[in-house]
N, C-alpha and C positions, 0 to 999 in steps of 0.2 A: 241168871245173867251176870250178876255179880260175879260169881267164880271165873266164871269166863272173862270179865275185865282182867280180875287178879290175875289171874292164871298167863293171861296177854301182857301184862305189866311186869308181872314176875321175867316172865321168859325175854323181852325186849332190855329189864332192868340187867338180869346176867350177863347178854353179851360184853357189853365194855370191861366187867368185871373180867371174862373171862380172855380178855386182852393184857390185863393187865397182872396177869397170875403169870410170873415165869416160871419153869421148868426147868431147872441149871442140867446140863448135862455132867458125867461122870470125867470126861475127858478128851479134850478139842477135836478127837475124832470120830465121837462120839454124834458132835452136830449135825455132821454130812449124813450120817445111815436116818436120824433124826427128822431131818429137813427131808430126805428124801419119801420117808412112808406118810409125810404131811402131805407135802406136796399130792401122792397118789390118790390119799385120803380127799384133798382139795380142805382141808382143814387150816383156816386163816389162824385159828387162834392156835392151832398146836405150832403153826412156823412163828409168828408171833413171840409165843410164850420161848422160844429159843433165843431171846433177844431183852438184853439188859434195860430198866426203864428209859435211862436218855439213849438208848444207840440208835444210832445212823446208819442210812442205808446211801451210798453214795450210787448213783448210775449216770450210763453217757445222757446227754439233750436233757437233763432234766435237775428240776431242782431236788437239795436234801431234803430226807425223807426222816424227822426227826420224831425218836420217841413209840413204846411196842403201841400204842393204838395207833398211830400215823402208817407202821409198818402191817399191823393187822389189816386196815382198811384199803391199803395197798394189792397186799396179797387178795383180799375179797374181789377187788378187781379185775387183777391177773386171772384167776378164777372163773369171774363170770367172761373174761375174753377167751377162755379155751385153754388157757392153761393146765394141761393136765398131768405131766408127766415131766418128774427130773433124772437124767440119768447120767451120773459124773461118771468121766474117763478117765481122769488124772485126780492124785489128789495127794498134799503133803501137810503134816500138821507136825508142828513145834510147838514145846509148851517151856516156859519156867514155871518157878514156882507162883508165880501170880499174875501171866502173862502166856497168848499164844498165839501162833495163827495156822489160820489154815487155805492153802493153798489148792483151788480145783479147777479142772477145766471140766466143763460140762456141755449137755446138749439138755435142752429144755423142748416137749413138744407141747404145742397150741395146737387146739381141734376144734375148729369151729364148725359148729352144724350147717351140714349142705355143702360144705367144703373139702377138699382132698387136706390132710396133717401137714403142718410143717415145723420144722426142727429149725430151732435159732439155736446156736453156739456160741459159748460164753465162756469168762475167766471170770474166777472173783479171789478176792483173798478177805478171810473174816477174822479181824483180830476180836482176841476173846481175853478175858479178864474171870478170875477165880474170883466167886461171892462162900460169902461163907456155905452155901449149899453145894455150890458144885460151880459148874464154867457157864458163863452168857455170855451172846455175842454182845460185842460194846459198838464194832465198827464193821457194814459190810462192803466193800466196793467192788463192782464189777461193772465188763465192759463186752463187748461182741470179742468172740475170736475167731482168726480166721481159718 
């Protein structure tokens, strides 16, 4: 019985941890292929981990979403409403040397069980910022497109 606390304690202690572990990417275009096999995966912490400790998620009707556990526990939501699938259409990425961004137009599909899919359409642009490991997003905002 004992192991089995630990073993429950250990696995519930991980998670935030693993909120909180980024994963710098190699290069601001790197995010979007990144983002996308998370997304499939439905893995909060691997979208998460693409995102710098304080960054921000800006979206319409809603407040900032400030900091990667804020943005992790987001994502867990998206998730459990059906969120399954991102597939960008457009996409443009500029970088300096310690500065980027990246520009996508995307469809995202939600699949709710006992429901027919539906595809919502969206713009975002994610300026990204070089850590000494590689690129994290600092800033995401996005909005429906038509």
């Amino acid at each position: 019985m004992r192991i089995l606390i630990l073993a429950f304690c250990t696995l519930f202690a991980a998670l935030p941890v693993a909120a909180q572990t980024a994963q710098p990417f190699a290069n601001p275009r790197e995010a979007i292929d990144r983002m996308i096999a998370a997304v499939a995966a439905r893995d909060a912490n691997a979208v998460a981990a693409l995102y710098a400790d304080e960054a921000i998620v800006l979206g319409p009707n809603q407040g900032v979403t400030a900091g990667r556990t804020a943005i992790r526990d987001s994502w867990l939501r998206s998730f459990t409403g059906g969120y399954s699938a991102l597939n960008v259409l457009q996409q443009r990425a500029e970088a300096g040397t310690d500065r980027g961004a990246v520009l996508m137009v995307w469809e995202a599909t939600i699949e709710r069980q006992g429901q027919a899919p539906q595809v919502v359409r969206g713009r975002s642009l994610l300026y990204v910022t070089r850590q000494a490991e590689g690129w994290l997003i600092s800033a995401d905002m996005w909005q429906p497109a038509p």
